[in-house]
N, C-alpha and C positions, 0 to 999 in steps of 0.2 A: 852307372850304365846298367848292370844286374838289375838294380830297383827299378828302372826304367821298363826295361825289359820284363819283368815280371808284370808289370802292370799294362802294358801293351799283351801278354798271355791273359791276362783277363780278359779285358779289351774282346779279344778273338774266341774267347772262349763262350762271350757273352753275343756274342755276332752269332755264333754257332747254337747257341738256346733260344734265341730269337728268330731267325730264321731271317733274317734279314739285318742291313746294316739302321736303316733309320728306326726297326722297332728298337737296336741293342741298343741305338744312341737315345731313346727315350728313356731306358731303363737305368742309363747312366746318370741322365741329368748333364748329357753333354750335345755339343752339334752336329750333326749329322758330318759337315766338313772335318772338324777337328777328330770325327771315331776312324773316317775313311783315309785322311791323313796318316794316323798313327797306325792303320791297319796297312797301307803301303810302306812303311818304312819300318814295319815287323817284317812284311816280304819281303820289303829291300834287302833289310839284315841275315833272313835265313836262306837267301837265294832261292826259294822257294816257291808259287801262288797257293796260300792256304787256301779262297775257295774262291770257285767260280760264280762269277756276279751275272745274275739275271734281271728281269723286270720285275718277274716273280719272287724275289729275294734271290739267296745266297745257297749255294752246295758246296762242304766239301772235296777239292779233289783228294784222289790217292794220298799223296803226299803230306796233304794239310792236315787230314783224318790224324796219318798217323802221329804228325806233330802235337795236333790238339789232346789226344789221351796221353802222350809223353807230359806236355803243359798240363792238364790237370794233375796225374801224379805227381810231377813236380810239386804244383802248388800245396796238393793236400799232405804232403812229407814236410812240406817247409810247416803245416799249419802243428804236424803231428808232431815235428820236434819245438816248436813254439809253446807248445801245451804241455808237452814233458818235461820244459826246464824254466817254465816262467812261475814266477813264485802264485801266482793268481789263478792258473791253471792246471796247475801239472798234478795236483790232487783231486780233479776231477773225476768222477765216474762214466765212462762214454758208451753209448749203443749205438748203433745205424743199423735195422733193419730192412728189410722190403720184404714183405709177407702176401701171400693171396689172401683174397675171401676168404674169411674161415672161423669159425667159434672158436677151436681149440687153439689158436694164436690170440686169443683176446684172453681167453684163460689162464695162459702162460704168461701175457703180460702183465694182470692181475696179480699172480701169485709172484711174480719178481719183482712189482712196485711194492707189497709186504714185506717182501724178505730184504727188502733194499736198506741200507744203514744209513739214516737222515744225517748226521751227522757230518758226512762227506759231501760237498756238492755234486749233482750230479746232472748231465746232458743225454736224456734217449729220444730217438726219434726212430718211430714203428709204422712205417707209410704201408699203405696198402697199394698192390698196383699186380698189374697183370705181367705175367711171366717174360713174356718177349721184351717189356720195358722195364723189366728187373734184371735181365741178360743184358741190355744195352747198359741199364746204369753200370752195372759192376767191371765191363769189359770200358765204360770211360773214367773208373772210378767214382762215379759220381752217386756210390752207395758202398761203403764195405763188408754187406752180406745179404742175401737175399733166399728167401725157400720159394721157387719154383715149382709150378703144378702144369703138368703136361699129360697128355694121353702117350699112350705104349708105342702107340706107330712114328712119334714126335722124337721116338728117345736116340737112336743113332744122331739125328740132323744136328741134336744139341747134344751130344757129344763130340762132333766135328767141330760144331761151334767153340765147345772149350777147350780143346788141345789145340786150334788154331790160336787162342786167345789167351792160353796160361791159366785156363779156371779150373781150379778145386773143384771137385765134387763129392757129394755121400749123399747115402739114402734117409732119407728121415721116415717115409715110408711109402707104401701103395693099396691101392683099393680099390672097390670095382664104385661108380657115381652110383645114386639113389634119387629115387623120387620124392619129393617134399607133395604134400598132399592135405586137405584138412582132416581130421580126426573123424570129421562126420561125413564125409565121402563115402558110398557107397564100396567103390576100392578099395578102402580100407580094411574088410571084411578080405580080401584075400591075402594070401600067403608068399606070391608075387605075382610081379604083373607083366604081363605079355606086350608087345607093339599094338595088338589089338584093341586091347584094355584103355590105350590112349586116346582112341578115334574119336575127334570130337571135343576135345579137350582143350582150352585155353592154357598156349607156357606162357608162364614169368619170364624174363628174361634180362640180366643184365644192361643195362642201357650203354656203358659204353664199351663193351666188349669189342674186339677188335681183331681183324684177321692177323695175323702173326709174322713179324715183318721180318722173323728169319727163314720159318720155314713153308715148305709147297703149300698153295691154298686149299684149305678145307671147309668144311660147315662149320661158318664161324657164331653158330645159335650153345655153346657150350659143352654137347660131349660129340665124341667124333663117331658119324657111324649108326645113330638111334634117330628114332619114329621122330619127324618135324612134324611139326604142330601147322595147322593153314593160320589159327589162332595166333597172335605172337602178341605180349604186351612187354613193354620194353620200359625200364624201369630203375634209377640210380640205386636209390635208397634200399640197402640189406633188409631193414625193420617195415619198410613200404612193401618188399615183395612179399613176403612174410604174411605181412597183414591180407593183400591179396588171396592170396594162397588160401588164407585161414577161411575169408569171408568170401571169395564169390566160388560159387559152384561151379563145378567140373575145372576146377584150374591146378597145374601145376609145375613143379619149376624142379629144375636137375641140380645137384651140388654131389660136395661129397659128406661122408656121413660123418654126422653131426651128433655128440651126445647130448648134447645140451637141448637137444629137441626130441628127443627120444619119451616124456613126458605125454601124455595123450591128453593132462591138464592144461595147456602149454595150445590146443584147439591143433596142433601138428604132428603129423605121422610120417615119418622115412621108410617108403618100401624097396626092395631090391627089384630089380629087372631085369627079366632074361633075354639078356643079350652077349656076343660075347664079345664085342667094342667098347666096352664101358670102363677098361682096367687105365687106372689113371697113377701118375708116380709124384711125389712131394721130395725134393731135393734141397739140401744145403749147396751154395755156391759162394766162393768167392774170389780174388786172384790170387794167385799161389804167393806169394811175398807178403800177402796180410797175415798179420800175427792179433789173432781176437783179442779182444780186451776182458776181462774178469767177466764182467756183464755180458754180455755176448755165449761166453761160455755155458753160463748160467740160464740163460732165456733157451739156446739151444738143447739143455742139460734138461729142460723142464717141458719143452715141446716135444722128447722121446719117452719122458716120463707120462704125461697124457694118452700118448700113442699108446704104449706098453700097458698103460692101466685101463683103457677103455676100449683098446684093440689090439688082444695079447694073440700073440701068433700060435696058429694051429698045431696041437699038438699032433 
């Protein structure tokens, strides 16, 4: 009946990433009849409706929410003692990241796939994804760490967020955004740049950036509070915006500072902006009851090390 039952917490868990019951039963490779079956008599058994059924698909209620992140931690402890004591697994090396945009998280992962000892086998997975759905994975388990990038005004709402949710937190660091620009911009020639300075100007802008689906709505074009652009081009690929950037005139695009572009051979310049909405924060999170793995430690270990060596604090 346990086996059963665990496999029915899939079941539910996968109705719950699909958004409905016929895409989860696609994803299964099972009936549409036989998923909604066994999803009524997981309700039957917890006396509970895990989610409300629409035309539109499925929504967790109250209740189900909370069963579902109990069922996945469940699962991922069953997967995490299976991997500790199975002779095929339990020597493995494990990471799960979730990281922002960012140069200096590719650097870090760089120098921990060198320092890695081949000899061991080893599982990391280094997703990139935007803050709000790196606070969602973590609080359904469905990521055991994640470094979040928020603006200043952002920091209370997600701090409420994580003592309501049992999330760890530290600083990894903060900084004010910077203007990405081509080298041969006339802009470039200054020492920084004003809201003025921008008039006129084509942004880059992340293409699936996303308003924040925990906290109050704001300019969701990437820093909170600076000169919009009427220009907007909108755009997945990091190495795409980049290239923009580099190559059409009068264009540019917000991030945070970046050494790795600090080069003027490189056809790219970062200048500061005087403004004083642009302080943005870089955080470690994860649930209080996660104990990091070697790896983990490490990647963390070398992402304060970049910080420190490329942006050593004021003396």
């Amino acid at each position: 009946m346990i086996d059963l039952h665990i496999n029915y917490w899939h079941y539910a868990l996968e109705i719950e990433n699909a958004g409905s019951i016929r895409k989860a039963a696609e994803n299964l490779y099972m009936g549409q009849p036989n998923l909604s079956r066994a999803l009524s008599e997981l309700e039957e058994s917890l006396g509970i409706r895990i989610f409300e059924r629409s035309s539109q698909g499925v929504t967790p209620t109250k209740e189900g929410a909370e069963f579902l992140i109990s069922a996945r931690a469940v699962i991922q402890h069953i997967a995490d003692v299976e991997k500790q004591f199975h002779p095929d697994l339990k020597d493995i090396q494990t990471m799960h990241i979730q990281v922002p945009r960012s140069g200096y998280t590719s650097e870090a992962l760089s120098i921990l796939l060198n320092e890695i000892d081949n000899s061991i086998p080893y599982e990391i997975k280094c997703e990139e994804s935007v803050s709000s759905n790196s606070v969602k994975n973590i609080i359904k388990a469905q990521a055991n760490l994640a470094v979040i990038r928020f603006h200043e005004s952002e920091m209370l709402s997600y701090m409420k967020i994580f003592r309501e949710n049992n999330i760890v937190f530290s600083k990894i660091w903060e900084y004010d955004y910077v203007v990405r620009l081509s080298a041969n911009d006339p802009l470039a020639e200054k020492k920084i740049l004003k809201t003025s300075d921008l008039q006129g100007y084509n942004e880059v802008i992340h293409a699936h950036r996303t308003a924040n689906m925990f906290l109050p709505d704001h300019d969701n074009t990437g820093a909170v509070g600076y000169h919009k652009s009427i220009n907007r081009i909108y755009v997945n690929d990091r190495s795409n915006q980049l290239n923009i950037v580099r190559s059409v005139p009068k264009t540019f695009m917000w991030g945070a500072p970046d050494m790795s572009l600090h080069e003027v051979e490189d056809g790219l310049i970062q200048m500061p902006f005087e403004h004083e909405s642009l302080h943005y924060h870089e955080w470690l999170i994860h649930r209080r009851n996660y104990q990091m793995t070697d790896l983990e430690h490490r990647f963390i270990e070398i992402l304060k090390e970049i910080v420190h060596r490329d942006y050593p604090p004021a003396e």
